[in-house]
C-alpha positions as CSV (number, residue, x, y, z in Angstrom):
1,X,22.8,3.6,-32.6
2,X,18.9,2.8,-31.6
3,X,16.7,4.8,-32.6
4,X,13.3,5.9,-30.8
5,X,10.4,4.1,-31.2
6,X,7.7,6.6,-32.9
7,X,4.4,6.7,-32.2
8,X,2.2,5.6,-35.4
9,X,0.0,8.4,-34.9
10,X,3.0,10.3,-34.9
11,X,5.2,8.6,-37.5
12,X,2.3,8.8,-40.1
13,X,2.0,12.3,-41.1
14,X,6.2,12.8,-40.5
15,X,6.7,10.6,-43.2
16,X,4.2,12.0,-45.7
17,X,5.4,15.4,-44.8
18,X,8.9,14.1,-45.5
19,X,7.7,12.4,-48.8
20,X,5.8,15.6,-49.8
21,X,9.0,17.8,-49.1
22,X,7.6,20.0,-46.9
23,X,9.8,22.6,-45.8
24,X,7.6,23.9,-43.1
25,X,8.1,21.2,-41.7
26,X,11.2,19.5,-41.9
27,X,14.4,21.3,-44.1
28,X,16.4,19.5,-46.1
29,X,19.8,20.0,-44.0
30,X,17.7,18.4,-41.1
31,X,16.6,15.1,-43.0
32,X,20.2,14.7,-44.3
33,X,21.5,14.7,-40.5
34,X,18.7,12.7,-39.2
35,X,18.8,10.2,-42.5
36,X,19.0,7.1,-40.5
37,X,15.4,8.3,-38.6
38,X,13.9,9.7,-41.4
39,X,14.3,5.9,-43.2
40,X,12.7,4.6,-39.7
41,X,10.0,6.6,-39.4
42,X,9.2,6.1,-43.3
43,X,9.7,1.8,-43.1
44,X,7.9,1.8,-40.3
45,X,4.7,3.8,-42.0
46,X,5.5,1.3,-44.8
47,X,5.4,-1.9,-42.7
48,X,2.2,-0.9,-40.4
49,X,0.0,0.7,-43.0
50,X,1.2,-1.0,-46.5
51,X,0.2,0.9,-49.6
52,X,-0.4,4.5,-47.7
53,X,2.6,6.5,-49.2
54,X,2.6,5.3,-52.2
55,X,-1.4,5.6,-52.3
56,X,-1.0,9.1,-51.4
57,X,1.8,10.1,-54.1
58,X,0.1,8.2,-56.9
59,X,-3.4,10.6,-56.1
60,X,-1.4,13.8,-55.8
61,X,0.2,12.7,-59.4
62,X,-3.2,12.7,-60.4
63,X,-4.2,15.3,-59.7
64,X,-1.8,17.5,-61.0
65,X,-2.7,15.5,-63.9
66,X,-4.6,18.1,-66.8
67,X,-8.2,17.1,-67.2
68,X,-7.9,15.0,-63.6
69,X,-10.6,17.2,-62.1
């Protein structure tokens, strides 16, 4: 199966929406059917901006943090 190539500008905020589970924007049912794009779009965000997602889910740990104002 090939997959589409995703635009980055695209790709970017699909992938931190999928990280960030939000619903609005993709259900759960649809990223267990589309698992093998979801994974895509996500290495690709990975591989062309290194350090973004996990950037991004280490400052919204923080602040939910108590104190982390």
């Amino acid at each position: 199966m090939t997959l589409p190539v995703v635009p980055l500008a695209d790709a970017t905020p699909a992938a931190l929406a999928m990280d960030g589970h939000v619903a609005t924007v993709f259900w759960r049912r649809e990223l267990r059917a589309h698992e093998a794009a979801a994974r895509a779009v996500s290495d690709r965000v990975d591989r062309e901006l290194p350090g973004l997602r996990k950037a991004l889910a280490w400052s919204i740990a923080a602040r939910r943090t108590p104190g982390s104002t």
